[in-house]
N, C-alpha and C positions, 0 to 999 in steps of 0.2 A: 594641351589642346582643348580648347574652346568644345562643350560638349553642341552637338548638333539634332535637328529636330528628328533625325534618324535613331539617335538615342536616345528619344523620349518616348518616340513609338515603340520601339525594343522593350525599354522597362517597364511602359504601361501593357502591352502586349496589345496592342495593336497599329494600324498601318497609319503612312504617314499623312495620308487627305484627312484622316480623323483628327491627328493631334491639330493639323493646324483648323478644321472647322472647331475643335473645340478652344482653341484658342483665340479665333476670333468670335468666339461667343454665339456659333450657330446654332440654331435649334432642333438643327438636326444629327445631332448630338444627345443623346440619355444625361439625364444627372448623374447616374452611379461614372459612368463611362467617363464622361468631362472632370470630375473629382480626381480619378484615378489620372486623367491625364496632367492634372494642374499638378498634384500633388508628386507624381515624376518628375516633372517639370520644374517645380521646388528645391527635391531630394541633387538634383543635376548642375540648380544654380544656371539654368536657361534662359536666356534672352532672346525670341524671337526676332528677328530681321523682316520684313516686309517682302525683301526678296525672294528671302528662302521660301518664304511661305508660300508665294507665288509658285515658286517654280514647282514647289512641292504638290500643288492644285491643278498644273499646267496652265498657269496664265501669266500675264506679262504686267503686270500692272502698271498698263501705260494704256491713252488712247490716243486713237492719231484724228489730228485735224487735218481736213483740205480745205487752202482756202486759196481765192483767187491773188489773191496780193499780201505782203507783212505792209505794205508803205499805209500810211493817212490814218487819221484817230477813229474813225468809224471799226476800220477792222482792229486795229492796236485795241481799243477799248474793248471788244469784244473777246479777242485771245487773252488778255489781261485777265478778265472775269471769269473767262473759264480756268485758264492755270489757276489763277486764288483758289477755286470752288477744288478742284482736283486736288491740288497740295494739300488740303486739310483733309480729305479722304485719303492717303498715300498714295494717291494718282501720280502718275509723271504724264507728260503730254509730250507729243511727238507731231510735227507741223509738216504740213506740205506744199509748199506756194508753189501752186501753179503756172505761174505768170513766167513767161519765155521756156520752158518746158517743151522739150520734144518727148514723145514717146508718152506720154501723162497717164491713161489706161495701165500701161504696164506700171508704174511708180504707185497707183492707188492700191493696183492689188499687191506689191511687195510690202504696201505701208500694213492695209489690213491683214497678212497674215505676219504681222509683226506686232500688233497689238489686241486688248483686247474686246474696243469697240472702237466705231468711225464715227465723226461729225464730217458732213458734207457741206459745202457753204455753196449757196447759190448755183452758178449750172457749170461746176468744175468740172466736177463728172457726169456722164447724161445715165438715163434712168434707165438703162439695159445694162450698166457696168453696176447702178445701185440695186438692181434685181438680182443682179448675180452677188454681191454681195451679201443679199437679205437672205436668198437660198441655200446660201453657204454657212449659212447660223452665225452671221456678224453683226451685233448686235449694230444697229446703225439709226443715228438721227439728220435729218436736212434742216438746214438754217436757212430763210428765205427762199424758198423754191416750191415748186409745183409739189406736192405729192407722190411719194410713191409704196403700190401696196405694200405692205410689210415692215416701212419706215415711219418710225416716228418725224414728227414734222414742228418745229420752232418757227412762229411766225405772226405775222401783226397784220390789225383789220386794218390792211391800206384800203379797202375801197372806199369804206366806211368810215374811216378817220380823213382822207383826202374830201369825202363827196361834205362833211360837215363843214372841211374849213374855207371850198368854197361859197358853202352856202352862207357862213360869215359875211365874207367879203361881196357876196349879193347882196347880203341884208343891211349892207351900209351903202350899196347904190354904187358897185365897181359890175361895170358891164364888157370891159377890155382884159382878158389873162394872159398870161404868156407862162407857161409848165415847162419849170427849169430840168432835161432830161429826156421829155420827149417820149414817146413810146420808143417801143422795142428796145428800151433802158437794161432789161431785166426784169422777174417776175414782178418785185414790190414795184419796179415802176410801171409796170405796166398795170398794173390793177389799181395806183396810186390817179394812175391817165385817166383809166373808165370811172373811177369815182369821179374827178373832176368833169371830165366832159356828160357824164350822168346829171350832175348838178347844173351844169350849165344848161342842158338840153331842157329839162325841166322849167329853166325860165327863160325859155328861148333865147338864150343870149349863144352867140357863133363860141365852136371849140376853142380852145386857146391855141395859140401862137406854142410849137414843141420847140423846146430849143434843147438841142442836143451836149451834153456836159460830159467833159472829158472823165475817167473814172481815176481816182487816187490811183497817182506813181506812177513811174516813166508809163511810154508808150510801147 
C-alpha cells in the first residue's frame, strides 16, 4: 500500500494540516519542523496528490464560476482564460450557466459551498445572495457588475473608454450615432451609454439612436 500523508505526519510527529502546509512550502511552517517533515516524507518514498492535500486543509481545490451563458466567444474566451490561469495553480473550475435555470439562488449556494471561492459574472446573482455569500467567508469576485461591499470586483473604464471613442468620431465631424445595445443593456452597457451620450451632450449634438442587440445564444 501506497504510504499516505497520514503517515507522514505519524513519523514526523505531527498533524496532518502541517505536513501538507509544509509541503506546499508555507511559511508558516519552522525550518526545523518543515526538514523533519520532508525528510519523513523521503524515508516513506511519498508523493503528494493535490487532492489529498486539499481534503487534508479542508478545501476543495476547485472554484465555481456563474455565468449567464457557455454560447458566443465573449464568454467562451473568458472561461478559456480563466480554466488556463487555474490549471497551472492545481485549480479545477466548476461552471454555472445560468440561462433557462429555475430555482438559480438555491444552485449558487449549493455551488459555493462546494468549492473554494466564487466568480460572479454580471447580474447572475443580485447582491443580497453575494452579501450573503461574502458573510459567510466565501471568498468572492464580480466580473462586470456593480459593486458589492466585501467583493472583489473585475472591470473596465467603460465610461471612459466609450466617452473617448466618441469624441473620435466627433473629431472627424460625425454628428448622427446610433449605440449598438441600447441602455438598460447591463452594467458595462450602461455606463458604455452615459460615456457616449456624456460626449455627445458636450458638443451639443442629440443622444444616439439605442438599438437594442440580442445577447449571445438561444433566447
Amino acid at each position: 500500500m501506497s504510504p499516505t500523508i497520514r503517515d507522514v505526519a505519524q513519523r514526523a510527529g505531527v498533524g496532518i494540516a502541517t505536513v501538507s502546509r509544509a509541503l506546499r512550502g508555507s511559511g508558516s511552517v519552522s525550518a526545523g519542523t518543515r526538514e523533519r517533515i520532508l525528510r519523513a516524507a523521503a524515508e516513506l518514498n511519498f508523493t503528494p496528490s493535490r487532492l489529498g492535500v486539499s481534503l487534508a486543509e479542508g478545501r476543495h481545490a476547485a472554484n465555481g464560476v456563474v455565468f449567464p451563458s457557455l454560447s458566443g466567444p465573449y464568454y467562451a474566451e473568458v472561461l478559456l482564460g480563466y480554466e488556463e490561469v487555474a490549471s497551472e495553480l492545481g485549480r479545477s473550475v466548476i461552471i454555472l450557466s445560468t440561462q433557462g435555470r429555475h430555482a438559480v439562488l438555491d444552485q449558487v449556494r449549493d455551488l459555493a459551498g462546494r468549492v473554494d471561492g466564487m466568480v460572479v459574472f454580471g447580474r447572475t446573482a443580485p447582491a443580497d445572495l453575494i452579501a450573503e455569500l461574502v458573510a459567510g467567508g466565501k471568498p468572492t469576485v464580480l466580473l462586470t457588475r456593480t459593486p458589492v461591499a466585501g467583493a472583489d470586483v473585475v472591470t473596465s473604464e467603460n465610461a471612459t473608454s466609450a466617452r473617448l471613442m466618441a469624441e473620435h468620431l466627433l473629431g472627424h465631424g460625425y454628428r448622427r450615432f446610433a449605440f449598438l445595445g441600447g441602455p438598460s443593456g447591463g452594467a458595462d452597457v450602461d455606463e458604455r451609454w452615459s460615456g457616449v451620450v456624456a460626449a455627445l451632450s458636450d458638443a451639443g449634438v442629440p443622444a444616439p439612436l439605442g438599438v437594442p442587440v440580442e445577447p449571445y445564444g438561444p433566447p
